[in-house]
C-alpha positions in Angstrom: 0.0 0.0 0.0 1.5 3.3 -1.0 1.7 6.0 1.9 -0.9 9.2 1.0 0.2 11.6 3.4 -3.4 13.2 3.5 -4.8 9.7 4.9 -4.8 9.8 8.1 -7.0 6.7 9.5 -7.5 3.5 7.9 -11.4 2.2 8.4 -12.0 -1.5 8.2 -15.5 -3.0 8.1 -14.4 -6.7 8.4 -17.1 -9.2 7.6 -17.2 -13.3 8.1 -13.9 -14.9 9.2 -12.1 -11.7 8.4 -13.6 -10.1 12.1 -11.5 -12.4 13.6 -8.2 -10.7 11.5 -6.1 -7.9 13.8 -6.0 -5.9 10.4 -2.5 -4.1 12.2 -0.5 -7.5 11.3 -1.3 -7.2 7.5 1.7 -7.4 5.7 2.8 -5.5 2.5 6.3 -7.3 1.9 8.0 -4.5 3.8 6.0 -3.3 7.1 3.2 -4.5 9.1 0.2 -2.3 9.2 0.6 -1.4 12.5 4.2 -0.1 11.8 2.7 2.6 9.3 1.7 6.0 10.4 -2.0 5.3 10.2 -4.6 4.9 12.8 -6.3 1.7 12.5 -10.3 1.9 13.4 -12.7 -1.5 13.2 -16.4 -1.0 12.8 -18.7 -3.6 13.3 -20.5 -2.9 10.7 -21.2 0.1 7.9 -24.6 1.9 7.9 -25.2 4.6 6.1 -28.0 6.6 6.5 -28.9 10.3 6.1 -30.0 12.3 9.0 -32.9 14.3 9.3 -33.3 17.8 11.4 -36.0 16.6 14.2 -39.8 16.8 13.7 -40.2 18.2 17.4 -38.4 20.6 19.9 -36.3 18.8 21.8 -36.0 19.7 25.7 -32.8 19.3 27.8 -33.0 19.2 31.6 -29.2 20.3 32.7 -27.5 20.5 36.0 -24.8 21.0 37.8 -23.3 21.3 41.4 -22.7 25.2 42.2 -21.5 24.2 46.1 -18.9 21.7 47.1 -21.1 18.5 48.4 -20.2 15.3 50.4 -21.7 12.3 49.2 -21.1 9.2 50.9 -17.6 10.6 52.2 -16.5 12.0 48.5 -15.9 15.5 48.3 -17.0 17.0 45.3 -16.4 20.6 44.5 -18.5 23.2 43.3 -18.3 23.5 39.3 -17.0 26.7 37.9 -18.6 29.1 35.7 -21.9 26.9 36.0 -24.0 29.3 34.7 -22.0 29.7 31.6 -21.8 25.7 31.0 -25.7 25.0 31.3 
């Protein structure tokens, strides 16, 4: 496999017998895989699909801890600038 220096990650959707292949000991006649610079991702499986804005407002309910609190002997402390992460 010839290096492209734009490629980045290396996506394998592995089907059958071929799940069962680490796809970092594949061998061109020179390197392994893994000894490329390429990061190696495995999917289970490839879906494609095209995603759709949402028919309905969606509602968040968001909180946060603006005091330190003890729970169950763990100190937790307060988190700052609350307000401007909810």
């Amino acid at each position: 496999m010839a290096q492209n220096a734009q490629i980045e990650t290396l996506v394998f959707v592995p089907d059958g017998l071929l799940r069962n292949l680490p796809m970092g000991v594949l061998y061109d006649g020179n390197q392994y895989l893994i000894e490329k610079d390429y990061a190696i991702a495995v999917a289970p499986r490839l879906t494609l699909f095209r995603p759709e804005a949402p028919t309905s407002q969606l509602q968040v309910l968001a909180g946060g801890v603006s005091l330190a609190q003890t729970v169950q002997g763990r100190q937790f402390p307060p988190i700052a600038q609350l307000q401007e992460e909810l």
